[in-house]
PDB file of N, CA, C and O in Angstrom:
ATOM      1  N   UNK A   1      19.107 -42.369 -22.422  1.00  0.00           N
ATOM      2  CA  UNK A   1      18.291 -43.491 -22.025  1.00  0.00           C
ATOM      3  C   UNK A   1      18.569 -43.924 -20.584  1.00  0.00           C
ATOM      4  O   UNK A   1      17.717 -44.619 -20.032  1.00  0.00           O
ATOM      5  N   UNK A   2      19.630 -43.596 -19.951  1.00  0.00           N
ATOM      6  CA  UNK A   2      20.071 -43.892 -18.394  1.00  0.00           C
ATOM      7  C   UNK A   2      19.096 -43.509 -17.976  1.00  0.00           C
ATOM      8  O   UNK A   2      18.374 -44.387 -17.503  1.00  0.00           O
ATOM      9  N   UNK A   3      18.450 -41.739 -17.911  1.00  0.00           N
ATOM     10  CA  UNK A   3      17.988 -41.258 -17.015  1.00  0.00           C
ATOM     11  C   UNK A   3      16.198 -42.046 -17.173  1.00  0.00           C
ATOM     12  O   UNK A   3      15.425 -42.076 -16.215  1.00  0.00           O
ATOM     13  N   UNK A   4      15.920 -42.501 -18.297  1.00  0.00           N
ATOM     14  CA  UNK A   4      14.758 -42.686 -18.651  1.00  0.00           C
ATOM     15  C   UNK A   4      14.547 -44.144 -17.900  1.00  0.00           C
ATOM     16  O   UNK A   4      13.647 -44.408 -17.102  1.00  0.00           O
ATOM     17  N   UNK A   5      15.443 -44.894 -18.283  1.00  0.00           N
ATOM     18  CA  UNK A   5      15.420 -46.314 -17.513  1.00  0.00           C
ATOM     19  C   UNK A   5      15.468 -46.070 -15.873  1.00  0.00           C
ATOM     20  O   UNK A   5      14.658 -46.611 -15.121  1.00  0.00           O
ATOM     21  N   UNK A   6      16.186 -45.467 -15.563  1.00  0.00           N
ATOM     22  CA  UNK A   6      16.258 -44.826 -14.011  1.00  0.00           C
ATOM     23  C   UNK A   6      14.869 -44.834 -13.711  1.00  0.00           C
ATOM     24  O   UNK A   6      14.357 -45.652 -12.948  1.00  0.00           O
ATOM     25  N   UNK A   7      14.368 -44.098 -14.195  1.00  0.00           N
ATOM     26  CA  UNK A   7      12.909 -43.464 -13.452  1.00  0.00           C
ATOM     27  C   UNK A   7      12.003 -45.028 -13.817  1.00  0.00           C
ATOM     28  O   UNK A   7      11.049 -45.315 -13.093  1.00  0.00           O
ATOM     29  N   UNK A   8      12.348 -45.834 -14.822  1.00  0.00           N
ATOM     30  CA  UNK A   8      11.387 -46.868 -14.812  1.00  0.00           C
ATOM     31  C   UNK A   8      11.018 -48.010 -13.655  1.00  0.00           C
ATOM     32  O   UNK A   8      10.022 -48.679 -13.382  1.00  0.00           O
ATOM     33  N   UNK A   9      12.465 -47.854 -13.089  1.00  0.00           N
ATOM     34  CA  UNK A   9      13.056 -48.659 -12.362  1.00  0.00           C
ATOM     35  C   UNK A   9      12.295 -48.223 -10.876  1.00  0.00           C
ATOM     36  O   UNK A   9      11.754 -49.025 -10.115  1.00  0.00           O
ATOM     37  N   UNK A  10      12.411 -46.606 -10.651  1.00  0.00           N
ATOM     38  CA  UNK A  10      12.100 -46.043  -9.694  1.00  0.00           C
ATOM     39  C   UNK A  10      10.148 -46.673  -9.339  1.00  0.00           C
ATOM     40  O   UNK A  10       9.491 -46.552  -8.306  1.00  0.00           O
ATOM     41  N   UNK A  11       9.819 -47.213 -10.472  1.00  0.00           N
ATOM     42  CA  UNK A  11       8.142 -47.593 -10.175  1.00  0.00           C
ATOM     43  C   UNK A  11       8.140 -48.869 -10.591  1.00  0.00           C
ATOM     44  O   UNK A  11       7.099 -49.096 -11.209  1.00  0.00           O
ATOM     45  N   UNK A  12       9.098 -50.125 -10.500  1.00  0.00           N
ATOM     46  CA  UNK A  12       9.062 -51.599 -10.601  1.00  0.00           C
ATOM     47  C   UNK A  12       7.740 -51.378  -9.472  1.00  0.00           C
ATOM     48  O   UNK A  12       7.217 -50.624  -8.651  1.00  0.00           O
ATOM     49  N   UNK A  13       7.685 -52.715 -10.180  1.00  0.00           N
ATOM     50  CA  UNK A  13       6.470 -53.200  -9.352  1.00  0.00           C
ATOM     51  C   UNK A  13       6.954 -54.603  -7.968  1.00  0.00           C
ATOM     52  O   UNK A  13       6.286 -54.871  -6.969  1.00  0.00           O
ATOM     53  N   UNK A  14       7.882 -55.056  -8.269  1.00  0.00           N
ATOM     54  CA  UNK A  14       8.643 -56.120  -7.875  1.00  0.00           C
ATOM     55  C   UNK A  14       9.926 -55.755  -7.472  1.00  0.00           C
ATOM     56  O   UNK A  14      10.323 -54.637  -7.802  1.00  0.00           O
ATOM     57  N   UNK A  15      10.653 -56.493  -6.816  1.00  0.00           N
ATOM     58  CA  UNK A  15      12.247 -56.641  -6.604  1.00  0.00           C
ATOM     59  C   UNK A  15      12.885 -57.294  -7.975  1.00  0.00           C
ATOM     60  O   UNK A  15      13.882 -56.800  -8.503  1.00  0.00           O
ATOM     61  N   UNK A  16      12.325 -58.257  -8.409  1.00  0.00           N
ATOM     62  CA  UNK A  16      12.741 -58.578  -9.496  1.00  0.00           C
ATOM     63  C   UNK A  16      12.404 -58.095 -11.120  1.00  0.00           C
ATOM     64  O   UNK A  16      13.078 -58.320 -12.124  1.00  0.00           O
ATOM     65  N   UNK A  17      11.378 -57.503 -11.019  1.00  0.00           N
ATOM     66  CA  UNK A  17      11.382 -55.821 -11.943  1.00  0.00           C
ATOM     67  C   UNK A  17      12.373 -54.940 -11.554  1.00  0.00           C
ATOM     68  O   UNK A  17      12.842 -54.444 -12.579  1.00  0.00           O
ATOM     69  N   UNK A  18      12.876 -54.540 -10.642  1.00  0.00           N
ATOM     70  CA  UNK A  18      14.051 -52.962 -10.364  1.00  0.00           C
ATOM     71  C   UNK A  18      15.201 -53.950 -10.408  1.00  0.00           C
ATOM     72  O   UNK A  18      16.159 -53.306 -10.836  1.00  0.00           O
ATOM     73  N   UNK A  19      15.562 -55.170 -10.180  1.00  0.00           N
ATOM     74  CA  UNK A  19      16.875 -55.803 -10.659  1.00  0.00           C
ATOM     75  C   UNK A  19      16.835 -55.723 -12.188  1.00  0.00           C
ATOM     76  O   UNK A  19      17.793 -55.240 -12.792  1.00  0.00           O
ATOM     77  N   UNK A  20      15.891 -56.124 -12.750  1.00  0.00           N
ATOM     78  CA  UNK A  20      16.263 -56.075 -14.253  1.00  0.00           C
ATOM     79  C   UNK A  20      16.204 -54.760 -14.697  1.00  0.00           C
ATOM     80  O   UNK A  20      16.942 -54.228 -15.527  1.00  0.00           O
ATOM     81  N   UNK A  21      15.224 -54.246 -14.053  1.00  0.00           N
ATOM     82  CA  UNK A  21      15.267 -52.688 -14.848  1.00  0.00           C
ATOM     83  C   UNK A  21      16.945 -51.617 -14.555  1.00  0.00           C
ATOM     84  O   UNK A  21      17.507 -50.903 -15.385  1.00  0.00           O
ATOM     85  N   UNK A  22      17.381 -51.904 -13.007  1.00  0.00           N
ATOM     86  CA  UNK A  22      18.311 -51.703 -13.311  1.00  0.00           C
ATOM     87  C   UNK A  22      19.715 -52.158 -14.173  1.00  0.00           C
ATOM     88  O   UNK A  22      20.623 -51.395 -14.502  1.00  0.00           O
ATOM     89  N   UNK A  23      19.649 -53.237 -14.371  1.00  0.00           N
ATOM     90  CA  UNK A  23      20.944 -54.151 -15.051  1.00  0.00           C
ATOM     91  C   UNK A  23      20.676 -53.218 -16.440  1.00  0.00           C
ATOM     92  O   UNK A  23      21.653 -52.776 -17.044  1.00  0.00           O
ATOM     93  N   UNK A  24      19.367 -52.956 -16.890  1.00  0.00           N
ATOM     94  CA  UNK A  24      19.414 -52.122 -18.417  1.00  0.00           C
ATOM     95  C   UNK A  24      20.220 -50.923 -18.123  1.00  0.00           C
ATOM     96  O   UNK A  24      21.147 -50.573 -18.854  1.00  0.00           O
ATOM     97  N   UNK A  25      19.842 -50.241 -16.969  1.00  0.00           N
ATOM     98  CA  UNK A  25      20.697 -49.026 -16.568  1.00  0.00           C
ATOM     99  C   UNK A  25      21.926 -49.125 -16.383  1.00  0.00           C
ATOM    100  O   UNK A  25      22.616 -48.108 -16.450  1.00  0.00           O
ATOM    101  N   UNK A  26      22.517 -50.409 -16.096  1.00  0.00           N
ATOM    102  CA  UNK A  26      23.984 -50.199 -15.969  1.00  0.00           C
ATOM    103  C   UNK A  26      24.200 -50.177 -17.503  1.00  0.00           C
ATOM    104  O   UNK A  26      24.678 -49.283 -18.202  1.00  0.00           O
ATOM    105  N   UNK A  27      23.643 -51.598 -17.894  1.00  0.00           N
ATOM    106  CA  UNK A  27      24.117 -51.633 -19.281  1.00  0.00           C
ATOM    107  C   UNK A  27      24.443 -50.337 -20.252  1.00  0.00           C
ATOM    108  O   UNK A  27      25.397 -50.254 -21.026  1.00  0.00           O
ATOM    109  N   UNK A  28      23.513 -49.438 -20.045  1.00  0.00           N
ATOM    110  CA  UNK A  28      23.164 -48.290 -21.057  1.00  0.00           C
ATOM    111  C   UNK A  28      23.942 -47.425 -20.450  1.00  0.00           C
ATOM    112  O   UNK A  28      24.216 -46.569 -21.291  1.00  0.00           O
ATOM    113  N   UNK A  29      24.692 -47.060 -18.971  1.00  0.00           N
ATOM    114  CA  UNK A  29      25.602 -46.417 -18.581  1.00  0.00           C
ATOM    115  C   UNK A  29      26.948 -47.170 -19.246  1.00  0.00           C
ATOM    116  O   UNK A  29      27.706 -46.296 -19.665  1.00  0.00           O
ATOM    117  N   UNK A  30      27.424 -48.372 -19.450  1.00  0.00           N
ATOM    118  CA  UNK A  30      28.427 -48.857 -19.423  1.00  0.00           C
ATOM    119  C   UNK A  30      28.566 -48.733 -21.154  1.00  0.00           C
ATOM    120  O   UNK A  30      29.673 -48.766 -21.691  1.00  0.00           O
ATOM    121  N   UNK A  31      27.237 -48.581 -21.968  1.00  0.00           N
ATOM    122  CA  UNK A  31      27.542 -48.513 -23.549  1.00  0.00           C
ATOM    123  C   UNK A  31      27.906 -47.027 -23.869  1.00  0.00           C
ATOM    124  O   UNK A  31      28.452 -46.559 -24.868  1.00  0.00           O
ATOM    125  N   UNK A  32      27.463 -46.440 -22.773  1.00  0.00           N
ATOM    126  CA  UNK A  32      27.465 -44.603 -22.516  1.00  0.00           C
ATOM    127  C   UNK A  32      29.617 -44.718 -22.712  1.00  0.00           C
ATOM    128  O   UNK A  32      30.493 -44.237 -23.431  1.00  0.00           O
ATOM    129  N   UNK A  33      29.535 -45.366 -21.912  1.00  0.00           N
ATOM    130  CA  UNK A  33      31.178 -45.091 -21.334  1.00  0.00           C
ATOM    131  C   UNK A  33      32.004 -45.607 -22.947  1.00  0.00           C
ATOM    132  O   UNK A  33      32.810 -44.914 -23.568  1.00  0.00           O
ATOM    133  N   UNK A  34      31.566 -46.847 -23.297  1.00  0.00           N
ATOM    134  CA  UNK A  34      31.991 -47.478 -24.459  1.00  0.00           C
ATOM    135  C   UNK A  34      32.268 -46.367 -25.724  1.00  0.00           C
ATOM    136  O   UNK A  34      33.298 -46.413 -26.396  1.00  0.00           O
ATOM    137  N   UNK A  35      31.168 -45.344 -25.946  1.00  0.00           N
ATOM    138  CA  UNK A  35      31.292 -44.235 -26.997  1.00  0.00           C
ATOM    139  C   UNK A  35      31.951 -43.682 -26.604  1.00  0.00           C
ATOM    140  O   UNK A  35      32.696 -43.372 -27.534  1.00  0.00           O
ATOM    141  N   UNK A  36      32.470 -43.007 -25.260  1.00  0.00           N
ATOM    142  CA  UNK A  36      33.282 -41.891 -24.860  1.00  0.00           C
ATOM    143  C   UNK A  36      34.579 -42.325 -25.091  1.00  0.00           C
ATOM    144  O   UNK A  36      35.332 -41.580 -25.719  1.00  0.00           O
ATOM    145  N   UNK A  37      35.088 -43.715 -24.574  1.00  0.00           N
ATOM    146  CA  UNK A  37      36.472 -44.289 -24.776  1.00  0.00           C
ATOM    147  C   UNK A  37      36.382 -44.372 -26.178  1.00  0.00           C
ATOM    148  O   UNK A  37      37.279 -43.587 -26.488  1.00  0.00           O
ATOM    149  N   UNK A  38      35.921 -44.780 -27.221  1.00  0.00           N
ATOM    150  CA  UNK A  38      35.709 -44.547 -28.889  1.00  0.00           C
ATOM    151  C   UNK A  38      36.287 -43.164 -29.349  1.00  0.00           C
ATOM    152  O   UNK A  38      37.248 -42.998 -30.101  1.00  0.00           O
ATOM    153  N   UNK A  39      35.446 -42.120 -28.698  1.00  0.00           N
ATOM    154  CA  UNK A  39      35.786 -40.829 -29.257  1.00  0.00           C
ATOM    155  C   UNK A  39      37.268 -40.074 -29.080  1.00  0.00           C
ATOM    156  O   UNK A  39      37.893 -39.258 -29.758  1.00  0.00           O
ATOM    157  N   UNK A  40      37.549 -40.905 -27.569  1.00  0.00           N
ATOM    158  CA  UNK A  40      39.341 -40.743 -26.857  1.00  0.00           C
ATOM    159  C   UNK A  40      40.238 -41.356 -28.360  1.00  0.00           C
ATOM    160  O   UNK A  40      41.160 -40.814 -28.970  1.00  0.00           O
ATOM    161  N   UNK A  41      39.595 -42.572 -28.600  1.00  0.00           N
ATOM    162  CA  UNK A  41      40.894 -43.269 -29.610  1.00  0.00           C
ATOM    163  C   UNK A  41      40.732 -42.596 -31.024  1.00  0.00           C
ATOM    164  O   UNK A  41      41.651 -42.458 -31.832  1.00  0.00           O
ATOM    165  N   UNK A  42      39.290 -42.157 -31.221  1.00  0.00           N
ATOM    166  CA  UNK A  42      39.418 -41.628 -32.510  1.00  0.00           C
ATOM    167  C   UNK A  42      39.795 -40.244 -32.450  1.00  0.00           C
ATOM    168  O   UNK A  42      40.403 -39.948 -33.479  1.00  0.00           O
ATOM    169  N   UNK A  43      39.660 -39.116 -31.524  1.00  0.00           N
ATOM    170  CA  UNK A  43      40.307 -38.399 -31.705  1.00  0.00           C
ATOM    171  C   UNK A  43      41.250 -37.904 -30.471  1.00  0.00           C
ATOM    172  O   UNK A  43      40.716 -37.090 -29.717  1.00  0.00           O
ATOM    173  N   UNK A  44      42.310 -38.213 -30.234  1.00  0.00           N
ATOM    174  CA  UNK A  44      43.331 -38.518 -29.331  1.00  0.00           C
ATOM    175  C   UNK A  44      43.576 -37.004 -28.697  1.00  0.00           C
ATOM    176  O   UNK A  44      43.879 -36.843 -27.515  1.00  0.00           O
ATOM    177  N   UNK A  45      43.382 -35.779 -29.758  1.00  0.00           N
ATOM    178  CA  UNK A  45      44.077 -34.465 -29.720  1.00  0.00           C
ATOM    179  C   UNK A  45      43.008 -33.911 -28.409  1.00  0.00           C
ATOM    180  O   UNK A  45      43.478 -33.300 -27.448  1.00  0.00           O
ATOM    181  N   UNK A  46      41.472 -34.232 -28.536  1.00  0.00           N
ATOM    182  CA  UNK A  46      40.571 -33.387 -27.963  1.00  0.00           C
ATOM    183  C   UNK A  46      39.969 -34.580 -26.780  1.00  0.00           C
ATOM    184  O   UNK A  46      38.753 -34.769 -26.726  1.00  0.00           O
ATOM    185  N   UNK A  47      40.742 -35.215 -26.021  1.00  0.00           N
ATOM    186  CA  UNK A  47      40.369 -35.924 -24.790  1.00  0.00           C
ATOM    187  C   UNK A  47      40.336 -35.165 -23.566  1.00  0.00           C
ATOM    188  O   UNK A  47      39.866 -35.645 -22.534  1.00  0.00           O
ATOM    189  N   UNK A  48      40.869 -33.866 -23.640  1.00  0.00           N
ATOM    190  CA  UNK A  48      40.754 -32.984 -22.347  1.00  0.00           C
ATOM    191  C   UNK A  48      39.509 -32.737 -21.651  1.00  0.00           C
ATOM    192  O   UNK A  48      39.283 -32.658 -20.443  1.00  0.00           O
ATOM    193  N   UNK A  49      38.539 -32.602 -22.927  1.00  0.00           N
ATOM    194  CA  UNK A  49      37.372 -32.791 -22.823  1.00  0.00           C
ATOM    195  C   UNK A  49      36.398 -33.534 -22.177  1.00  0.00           C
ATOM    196  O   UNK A  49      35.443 -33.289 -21.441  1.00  0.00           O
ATOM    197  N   UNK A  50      36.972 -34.616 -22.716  1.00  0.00           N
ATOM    198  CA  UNK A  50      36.300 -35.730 -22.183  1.00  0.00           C
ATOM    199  C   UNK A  50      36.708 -36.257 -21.139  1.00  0.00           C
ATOM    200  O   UNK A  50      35.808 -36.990 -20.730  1.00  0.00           O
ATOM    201  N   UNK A  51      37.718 -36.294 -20.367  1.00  0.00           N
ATOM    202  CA  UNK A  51      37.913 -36.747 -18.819  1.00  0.00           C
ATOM    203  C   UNK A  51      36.967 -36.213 -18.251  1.00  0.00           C
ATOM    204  O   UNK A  51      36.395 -37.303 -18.235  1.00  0.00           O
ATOM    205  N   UNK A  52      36.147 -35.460 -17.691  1.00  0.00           N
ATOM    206  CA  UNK A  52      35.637 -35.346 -16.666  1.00  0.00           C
ATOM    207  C   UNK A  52      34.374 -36.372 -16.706  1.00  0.00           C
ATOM    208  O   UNK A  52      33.990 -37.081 -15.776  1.00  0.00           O
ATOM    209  N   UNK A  53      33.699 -36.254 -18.306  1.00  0.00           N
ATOM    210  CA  UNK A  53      32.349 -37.079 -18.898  1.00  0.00           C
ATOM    211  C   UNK A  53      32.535 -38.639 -18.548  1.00  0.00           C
ATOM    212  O   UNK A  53      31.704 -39.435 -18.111  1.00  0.00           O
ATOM    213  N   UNK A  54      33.997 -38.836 -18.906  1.00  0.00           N
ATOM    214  CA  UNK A  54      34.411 -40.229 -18.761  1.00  0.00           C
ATOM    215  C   UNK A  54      34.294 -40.755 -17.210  1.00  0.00           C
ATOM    216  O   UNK A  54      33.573 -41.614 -16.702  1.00  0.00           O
ATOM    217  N   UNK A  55      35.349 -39.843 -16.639  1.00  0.00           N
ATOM    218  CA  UNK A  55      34.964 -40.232 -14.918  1.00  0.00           C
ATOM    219  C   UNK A  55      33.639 -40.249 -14.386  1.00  0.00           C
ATOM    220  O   UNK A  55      33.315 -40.990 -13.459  1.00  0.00           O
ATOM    221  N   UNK A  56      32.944 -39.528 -14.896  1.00  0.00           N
ATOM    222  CA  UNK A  56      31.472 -39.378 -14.274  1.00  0.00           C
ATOM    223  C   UNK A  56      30.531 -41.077 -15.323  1.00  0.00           C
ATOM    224  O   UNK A  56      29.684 -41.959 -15.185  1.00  0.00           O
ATOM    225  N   UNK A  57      31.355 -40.609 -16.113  1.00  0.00           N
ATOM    226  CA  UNK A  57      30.544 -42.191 -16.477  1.00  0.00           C
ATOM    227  C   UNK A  57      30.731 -43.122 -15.400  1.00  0.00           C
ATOM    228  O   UNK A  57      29.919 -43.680 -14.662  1.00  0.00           O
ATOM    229  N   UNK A  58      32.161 -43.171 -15.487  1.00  0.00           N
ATOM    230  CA  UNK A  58      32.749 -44.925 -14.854  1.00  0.00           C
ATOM    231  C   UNK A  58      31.682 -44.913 -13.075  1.00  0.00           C
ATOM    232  O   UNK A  58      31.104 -45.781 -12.420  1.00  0.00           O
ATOM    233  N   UNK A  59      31.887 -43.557 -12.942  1.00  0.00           N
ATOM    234  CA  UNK A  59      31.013 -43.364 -11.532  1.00  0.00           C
ATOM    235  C   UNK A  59      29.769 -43.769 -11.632  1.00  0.00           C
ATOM    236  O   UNK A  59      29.390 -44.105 -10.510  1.00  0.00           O
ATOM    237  N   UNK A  60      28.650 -43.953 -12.704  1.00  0.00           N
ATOM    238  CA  UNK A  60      27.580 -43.894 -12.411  1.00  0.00           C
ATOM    239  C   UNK A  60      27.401 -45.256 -12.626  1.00  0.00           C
ATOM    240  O   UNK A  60      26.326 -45.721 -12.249  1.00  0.00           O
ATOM    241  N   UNK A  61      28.396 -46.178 -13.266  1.00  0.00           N
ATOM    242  CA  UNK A  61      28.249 -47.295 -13.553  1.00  0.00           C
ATOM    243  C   UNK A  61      28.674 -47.913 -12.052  1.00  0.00           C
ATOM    244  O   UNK A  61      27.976 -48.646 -11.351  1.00  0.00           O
ATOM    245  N   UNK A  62      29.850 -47.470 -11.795  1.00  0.00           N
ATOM    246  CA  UNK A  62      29.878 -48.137 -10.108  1.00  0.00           C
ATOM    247  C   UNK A  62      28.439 -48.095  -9.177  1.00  0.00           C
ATOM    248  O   UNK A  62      28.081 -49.087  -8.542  1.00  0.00           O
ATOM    249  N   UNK A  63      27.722 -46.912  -9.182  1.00  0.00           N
ATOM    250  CA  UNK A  63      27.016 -46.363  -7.944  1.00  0.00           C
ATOM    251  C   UNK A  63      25.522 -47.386  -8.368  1.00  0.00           C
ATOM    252  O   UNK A  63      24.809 -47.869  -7.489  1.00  0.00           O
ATOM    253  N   UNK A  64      25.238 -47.590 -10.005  1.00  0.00           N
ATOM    254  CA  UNK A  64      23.833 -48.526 -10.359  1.00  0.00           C
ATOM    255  C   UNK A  64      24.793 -50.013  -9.684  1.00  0.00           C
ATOM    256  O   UNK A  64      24.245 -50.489  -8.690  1.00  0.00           O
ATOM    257  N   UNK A  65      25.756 -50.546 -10.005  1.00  0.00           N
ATOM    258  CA  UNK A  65      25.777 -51.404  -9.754  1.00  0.00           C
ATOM    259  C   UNK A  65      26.227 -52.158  -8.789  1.00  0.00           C
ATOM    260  O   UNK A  65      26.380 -53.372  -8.653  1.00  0.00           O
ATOM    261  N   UNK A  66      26.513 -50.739  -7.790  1.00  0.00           N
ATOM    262  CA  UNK A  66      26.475 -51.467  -6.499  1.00  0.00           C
ATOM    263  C   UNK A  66      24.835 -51.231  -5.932  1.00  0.00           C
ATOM    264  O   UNK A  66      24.512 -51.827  -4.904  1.00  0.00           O
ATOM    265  N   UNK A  67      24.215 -50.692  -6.359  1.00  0.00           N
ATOM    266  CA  UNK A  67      22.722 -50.542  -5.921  1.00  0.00           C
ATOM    267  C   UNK A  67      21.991 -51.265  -6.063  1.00  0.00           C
ATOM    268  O   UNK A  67      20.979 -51.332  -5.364  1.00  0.00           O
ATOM    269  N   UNK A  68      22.335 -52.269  -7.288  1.00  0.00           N
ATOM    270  CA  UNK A  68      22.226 -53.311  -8.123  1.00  0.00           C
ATOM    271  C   UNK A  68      22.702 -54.642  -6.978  1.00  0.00           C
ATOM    272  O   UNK A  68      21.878 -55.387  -6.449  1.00  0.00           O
ATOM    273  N   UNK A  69      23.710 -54.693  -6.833  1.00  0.00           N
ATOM    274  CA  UNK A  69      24.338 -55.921  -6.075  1.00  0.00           C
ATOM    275  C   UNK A  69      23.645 -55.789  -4.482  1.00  0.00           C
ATOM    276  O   UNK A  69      23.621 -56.784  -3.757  1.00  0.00           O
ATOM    277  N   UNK A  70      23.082 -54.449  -4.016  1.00  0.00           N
ATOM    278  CA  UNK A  70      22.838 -54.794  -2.918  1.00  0.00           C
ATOM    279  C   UNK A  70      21.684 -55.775  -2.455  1.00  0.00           C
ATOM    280  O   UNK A  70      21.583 -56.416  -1.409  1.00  0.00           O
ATOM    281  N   UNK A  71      20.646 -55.680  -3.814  1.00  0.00           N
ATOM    282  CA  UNK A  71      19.115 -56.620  -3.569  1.00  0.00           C
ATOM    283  C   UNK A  71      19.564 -57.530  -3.876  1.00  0.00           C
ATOM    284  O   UNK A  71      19.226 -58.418  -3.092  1.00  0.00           O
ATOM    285  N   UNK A  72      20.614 -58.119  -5.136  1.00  0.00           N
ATOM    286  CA  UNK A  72      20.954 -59.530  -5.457  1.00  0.00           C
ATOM    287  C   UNK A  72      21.541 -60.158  -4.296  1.00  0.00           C
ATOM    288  O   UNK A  72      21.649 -61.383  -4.357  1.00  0.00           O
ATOM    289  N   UNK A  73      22.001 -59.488  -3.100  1.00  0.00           N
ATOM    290  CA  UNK A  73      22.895 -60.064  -2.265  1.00  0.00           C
ATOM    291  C   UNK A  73      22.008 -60.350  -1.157  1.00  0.00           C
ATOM    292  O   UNK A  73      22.465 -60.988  -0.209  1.00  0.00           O
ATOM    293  N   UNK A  74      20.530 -59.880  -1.144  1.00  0.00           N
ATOM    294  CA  UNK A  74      19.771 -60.238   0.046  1.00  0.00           C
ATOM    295  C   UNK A  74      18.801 -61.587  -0.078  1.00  0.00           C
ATOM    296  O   UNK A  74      18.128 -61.954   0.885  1.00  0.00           O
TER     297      UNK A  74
END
């Protein structure tokens, strides 16, 4: 759903359409990250895996929401 909200965002009609449309995108990146840290605690043995998915999460949540903070800040 990130990538789908992404592209919604990409055709706001408003500044204040692509602020909200993005805040869903962080959100849905940051619930993204929430399952991955879940799957670390439930299964502890097979996290090798998941570091790279995890970092690339926490990244995409930084990069919407500083993209995010830059229109709220103007």
């Amino acid at each position: 759903m990130i990538a789908a909200n992404f592209r919604a965002s990409c055709v706001s009609r408003s500044k204040a359409e692509w602020y909200s449309k993005m805040s869903i995108v962080i959100e849905e990146a940051d619930e993204t990250l929430f399952w991955i840290e879940l799957l670390e605690k439930l299964y502890p043995k097979n996290t090798e895996d998941l570091v790279s998915i995890k970092t690339e999460s926490q990244e995409l949540v930084k990069i919407f929401s500083k993209a995010r903070g830059k229109l709220g800040s103007k």
